[in-house]
C-alpha positions in Angstrom: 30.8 16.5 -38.0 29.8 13.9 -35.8 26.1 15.9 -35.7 25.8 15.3 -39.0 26.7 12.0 -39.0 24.4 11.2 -36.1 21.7 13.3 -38.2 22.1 11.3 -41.3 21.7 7.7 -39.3 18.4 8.9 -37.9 17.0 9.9 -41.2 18.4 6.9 -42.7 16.6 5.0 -39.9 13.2 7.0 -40.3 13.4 7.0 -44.2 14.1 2.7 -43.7 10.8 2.8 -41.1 8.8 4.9 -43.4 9.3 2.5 -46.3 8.1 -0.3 -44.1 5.1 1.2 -42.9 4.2 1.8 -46.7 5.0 -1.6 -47.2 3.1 -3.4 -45.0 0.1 -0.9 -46.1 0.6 -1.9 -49.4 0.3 -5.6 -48.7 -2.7 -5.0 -46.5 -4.7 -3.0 -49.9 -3.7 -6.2 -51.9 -5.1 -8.5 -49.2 -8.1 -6.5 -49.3 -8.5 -5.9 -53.2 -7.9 -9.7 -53.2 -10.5 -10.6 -51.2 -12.8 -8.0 -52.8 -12.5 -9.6 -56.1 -13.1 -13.1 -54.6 -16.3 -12.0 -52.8 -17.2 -10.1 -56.4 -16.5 -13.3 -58.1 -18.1 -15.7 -55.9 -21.6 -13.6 -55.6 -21.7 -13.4 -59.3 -21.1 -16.9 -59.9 -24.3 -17.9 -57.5 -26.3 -15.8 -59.6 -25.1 -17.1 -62.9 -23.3 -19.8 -63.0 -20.1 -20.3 -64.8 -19.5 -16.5 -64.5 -16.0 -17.2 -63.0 -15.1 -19.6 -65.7 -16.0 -17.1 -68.7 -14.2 -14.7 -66.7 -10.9 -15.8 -66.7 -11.3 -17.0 -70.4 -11.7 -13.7 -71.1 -8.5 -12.8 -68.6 -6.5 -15.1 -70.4 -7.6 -13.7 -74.3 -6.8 -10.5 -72.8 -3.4 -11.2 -71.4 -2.4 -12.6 -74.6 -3.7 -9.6 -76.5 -1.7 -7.2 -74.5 1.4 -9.0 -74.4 1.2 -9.5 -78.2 0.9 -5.8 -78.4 4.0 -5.3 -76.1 5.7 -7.9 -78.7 4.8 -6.0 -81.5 5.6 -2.5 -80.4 8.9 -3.5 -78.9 11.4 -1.2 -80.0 14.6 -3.1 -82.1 17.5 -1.4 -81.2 16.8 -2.1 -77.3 20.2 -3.7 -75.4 18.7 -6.7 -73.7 20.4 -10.0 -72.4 20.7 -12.5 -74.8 18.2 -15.3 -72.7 15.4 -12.5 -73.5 15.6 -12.5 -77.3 
């Protein structure tokens, strides 16, 4: 018995490491994407200026397209906390 307890405290203690590691890997694609898209944004905006302003006009439409649509198909009998109706 004490095997398995012993067992089950080093996989909990890998598994716990493991999610870490993915983590941290998963903050360093963000850094990167984020800095991919800045570098996108920036080149395109010295070749034609006001690119990053029409841009994120056309974020922000697009945002409020798609969360009109989420509005809109929402089911109605869904339990949710009163401060979210």
């Amino acid at each position: 018995m004490l095997k398995d307890d012993e067992q089950n405290r080093i996989n909990h203690s890998q598994l716990l490491e493991q999610l870490n590691v993915l983590k941290r890997e998963d903050e360093h694609l963000y850094n990167i994407l984020a800095v991919d898209v800045w570098a996108l944004a920036k080149t395109m905006d010295e070749f034609q200026p006001g690119f990053w302003a029409a841009f994120m006009k056309n974020r922000e439409k697009a945002l409020k397209r798609f969360i009109n649509e989420l509005i809109k198909n929402k089911p109605n009998g869904a339990k949710r906390p009163p401060f979210l109706h």
